[in-house]
C-alpha positions in Angstrom: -62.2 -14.2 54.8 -59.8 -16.9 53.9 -58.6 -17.3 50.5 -57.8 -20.4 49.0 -54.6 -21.6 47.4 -56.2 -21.4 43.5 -56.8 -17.7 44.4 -53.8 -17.3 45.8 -52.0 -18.7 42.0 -54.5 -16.9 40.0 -53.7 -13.8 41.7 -49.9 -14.2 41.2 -50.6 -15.1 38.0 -52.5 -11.6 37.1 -49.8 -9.7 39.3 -46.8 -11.4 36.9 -48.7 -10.7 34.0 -49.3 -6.7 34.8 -45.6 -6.4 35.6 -44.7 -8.4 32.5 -47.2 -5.4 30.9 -45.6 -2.5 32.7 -42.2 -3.5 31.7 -42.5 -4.1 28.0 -44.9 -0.2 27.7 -41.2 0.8 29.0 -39.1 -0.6 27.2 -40.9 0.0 24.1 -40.6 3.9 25.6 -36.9 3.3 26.1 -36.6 2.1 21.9 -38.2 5.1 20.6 -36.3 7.5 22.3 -32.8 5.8 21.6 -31.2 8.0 19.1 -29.4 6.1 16.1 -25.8 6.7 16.3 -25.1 7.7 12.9 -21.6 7.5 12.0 -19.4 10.4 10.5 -17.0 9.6 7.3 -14.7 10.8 5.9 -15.9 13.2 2.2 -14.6 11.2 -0.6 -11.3 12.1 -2.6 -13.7 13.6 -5.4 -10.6 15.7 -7.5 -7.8 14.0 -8.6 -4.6 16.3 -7.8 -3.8 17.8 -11.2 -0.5 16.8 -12.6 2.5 19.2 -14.4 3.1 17.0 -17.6 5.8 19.5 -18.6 7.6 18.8 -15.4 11.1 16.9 -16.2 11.7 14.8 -14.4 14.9 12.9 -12.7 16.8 10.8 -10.3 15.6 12.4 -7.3 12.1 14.0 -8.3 9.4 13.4 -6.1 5.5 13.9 -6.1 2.3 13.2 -8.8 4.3 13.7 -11.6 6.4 10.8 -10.6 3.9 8.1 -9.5 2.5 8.6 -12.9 5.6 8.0 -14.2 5.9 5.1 -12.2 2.7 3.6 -13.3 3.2 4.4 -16.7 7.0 2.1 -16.8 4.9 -0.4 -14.3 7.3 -0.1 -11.4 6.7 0.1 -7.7 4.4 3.4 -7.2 6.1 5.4 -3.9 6.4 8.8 -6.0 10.0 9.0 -5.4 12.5 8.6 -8.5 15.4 6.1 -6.9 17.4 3.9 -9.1 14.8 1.1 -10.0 12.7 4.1 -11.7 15.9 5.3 -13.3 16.6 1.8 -14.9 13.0 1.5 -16.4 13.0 4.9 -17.6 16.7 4.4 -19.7 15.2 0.6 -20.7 12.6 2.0 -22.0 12.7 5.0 -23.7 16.6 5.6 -23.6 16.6 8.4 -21.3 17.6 9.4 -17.7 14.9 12.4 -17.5 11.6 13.1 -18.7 9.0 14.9 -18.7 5.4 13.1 -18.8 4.6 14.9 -22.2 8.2 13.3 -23.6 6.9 9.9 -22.2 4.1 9.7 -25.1 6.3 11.4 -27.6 9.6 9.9 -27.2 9.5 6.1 -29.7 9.8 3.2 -27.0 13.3 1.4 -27.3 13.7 -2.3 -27.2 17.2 -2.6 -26.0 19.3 1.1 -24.6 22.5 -0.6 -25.2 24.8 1.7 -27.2 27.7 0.1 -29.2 31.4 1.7 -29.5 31.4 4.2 -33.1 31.9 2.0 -35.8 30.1 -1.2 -35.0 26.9 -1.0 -36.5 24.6 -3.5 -34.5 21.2 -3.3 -36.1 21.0 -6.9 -38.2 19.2 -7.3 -41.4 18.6 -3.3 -42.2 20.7 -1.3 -44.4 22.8 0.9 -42.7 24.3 4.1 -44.1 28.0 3.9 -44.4 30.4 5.6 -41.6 30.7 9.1 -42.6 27.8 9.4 -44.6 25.9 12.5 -44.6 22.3 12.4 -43.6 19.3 14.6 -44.1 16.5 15.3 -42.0 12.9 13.8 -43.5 10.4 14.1 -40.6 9.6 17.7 -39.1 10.6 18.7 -36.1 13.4 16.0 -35.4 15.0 16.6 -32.7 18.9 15.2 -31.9 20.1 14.0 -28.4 23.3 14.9 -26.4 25.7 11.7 -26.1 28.0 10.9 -23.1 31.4 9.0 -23.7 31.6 6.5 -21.0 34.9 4.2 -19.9 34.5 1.4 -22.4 34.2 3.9 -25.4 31.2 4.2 -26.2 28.4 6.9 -25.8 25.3 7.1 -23.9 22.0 8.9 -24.9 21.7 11.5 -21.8 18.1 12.6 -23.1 18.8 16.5 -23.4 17.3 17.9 -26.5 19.5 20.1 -28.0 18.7 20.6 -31.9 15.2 20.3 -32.9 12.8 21.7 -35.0 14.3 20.7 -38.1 13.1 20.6 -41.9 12.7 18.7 -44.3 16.2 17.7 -45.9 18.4 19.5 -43.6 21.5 18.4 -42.6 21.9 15.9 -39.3 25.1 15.4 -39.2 27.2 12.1 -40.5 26.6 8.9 -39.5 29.0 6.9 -37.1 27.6 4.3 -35.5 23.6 2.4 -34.6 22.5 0.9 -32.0 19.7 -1.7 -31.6 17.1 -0.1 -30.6 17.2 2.4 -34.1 19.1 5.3 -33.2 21.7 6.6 -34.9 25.2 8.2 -33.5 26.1 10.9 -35.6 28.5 14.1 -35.7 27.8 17.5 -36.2 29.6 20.8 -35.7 32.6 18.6 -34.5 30.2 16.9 -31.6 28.2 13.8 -31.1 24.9 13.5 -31.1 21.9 10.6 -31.1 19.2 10.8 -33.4 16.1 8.9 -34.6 16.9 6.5 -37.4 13.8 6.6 -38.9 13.6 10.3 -38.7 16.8 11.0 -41.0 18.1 8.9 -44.7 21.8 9.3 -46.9 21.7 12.5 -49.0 
C-alpha cells in the first residue's frame, strides 16, 4: 500500500506531538520530585552580652565595658581604651578612669584645664577667697586626688578618696578653680579637687 506525502506529514505531525507529550509528563515528574534547597542561617544574636558597670576602667581596658564607654563619649567603637578614648574621657568628665556607673554620676566638664593654685579662672562667679575654709552642703561629696605636673599646676587623676560626707563638714580650704567648676583645695596638708557646687565658705 503506498502512502501519500499528506500521510506521511500528518503522521510526523502526531509522532512530534506524542514526543512533545512524553517529554513534558517527565519533566513535570522531574519538578515534583526536586527537593527545595532550603538554606541554613545563622540563630540570631538574641542576648546582648551583659556588661560589669562597676568595672573601672583605664588606658588599656579592653572588652563590653569599653565599647560602651566608647559609644557613650562618641568615639571610634573597637573596645580597646588607646589614647583617643583617654582624651574624651579627661575632656569630658575630668578623669583618666571610670567605671560605667561613675560615667552617669560624675557632672560633665566643659573644659579639664586646670590652672596653677592661685589664679582663679571661673569669670563672672564669686569665688571664695584663697584660704577660705569650706563646708560640705550636698551628701555624699566625694573629693578627688590631684597630681602636680611640670608647669605647676595639678591634674584631677579621678581616684576617690574622701566621700561620704555631711552636711557642713569640713572640705578643706580653698586654693584655686578651674573652668569647668571644680575647686582645688587642701586638707590634712594635701591637695585635693572637689565639686564647686557641692561645697560654700563657712
Amino acid at each position: 500500500m503506498k502512502v501519500s506525502n499528506e500521510d506521511k506529514v500528518l503522521i510526523g505531525v502526531g509522532v512530534v506531538g506524542v514526543l512533545g507529550l512524553i517529554y513534558l509528563n517527565w519533566k513535570k515528574k522531574q519538578d515534583e520530585n526536586q527537593v527545595e534547597e532550603i538554606p541554613n542561617y545563622p540563630p540570631e544574636e538574641t542576648q546582648k552580652t551583659e556588661l560589669d558597670n562597676n568595672k573601672l576602667l583605664r588606658k588599656g581596658s579592653k572588652g563590653s565595658e569599653v565599647r560602651e564607654l566608647q559609644s557613650l563619649l562618641n568615639v571610634k567603637v573597637d573596645g580597646d581604651f588607646g589614647k583617643i578614648t583617654l582624651n574624651a574621657l579627661q575632656k569630658t568628665k575630668g578623669v583618666s578612669q571610670i567605671s560605667l556607673n561613675q560615667f552617669q554620676a560624675i557632672n560633665t566638664f566643659t573644659v579639664p584645664t586646670v590652672k596653677p593654685i592661685g589664679k582663679p579662672v571661673l569669670k563672672k562667679v564669686a569665688l571664695p577667697q584663697v584660704g577660705t575654709k569650706l563646708m560640705v552642703i550636698v551628701p555624699k561629696t566625694t573629693l578627688y586626688n590631684s597630681k602636680k605636673i611640670a608647669n605647676g599646676s595639678y591634674t584631677n587623676t579621678g581616684e576617690g578618696v574622701w566621700g561620704k560626707f555631711v552636711y557642713g563638714e569640713s572640705a578643706g580650704t580653698f586654693k584655686s578653680a578651674t573652668t569647668n567648676g571644680t575647686y582645688l583645695v587642701q586638707k590634712d596638708g594635701r591637695f585635693y579637687f572637689v565639686n564647686g557646687k557641692h561645697v560654700k565658705p563657712y
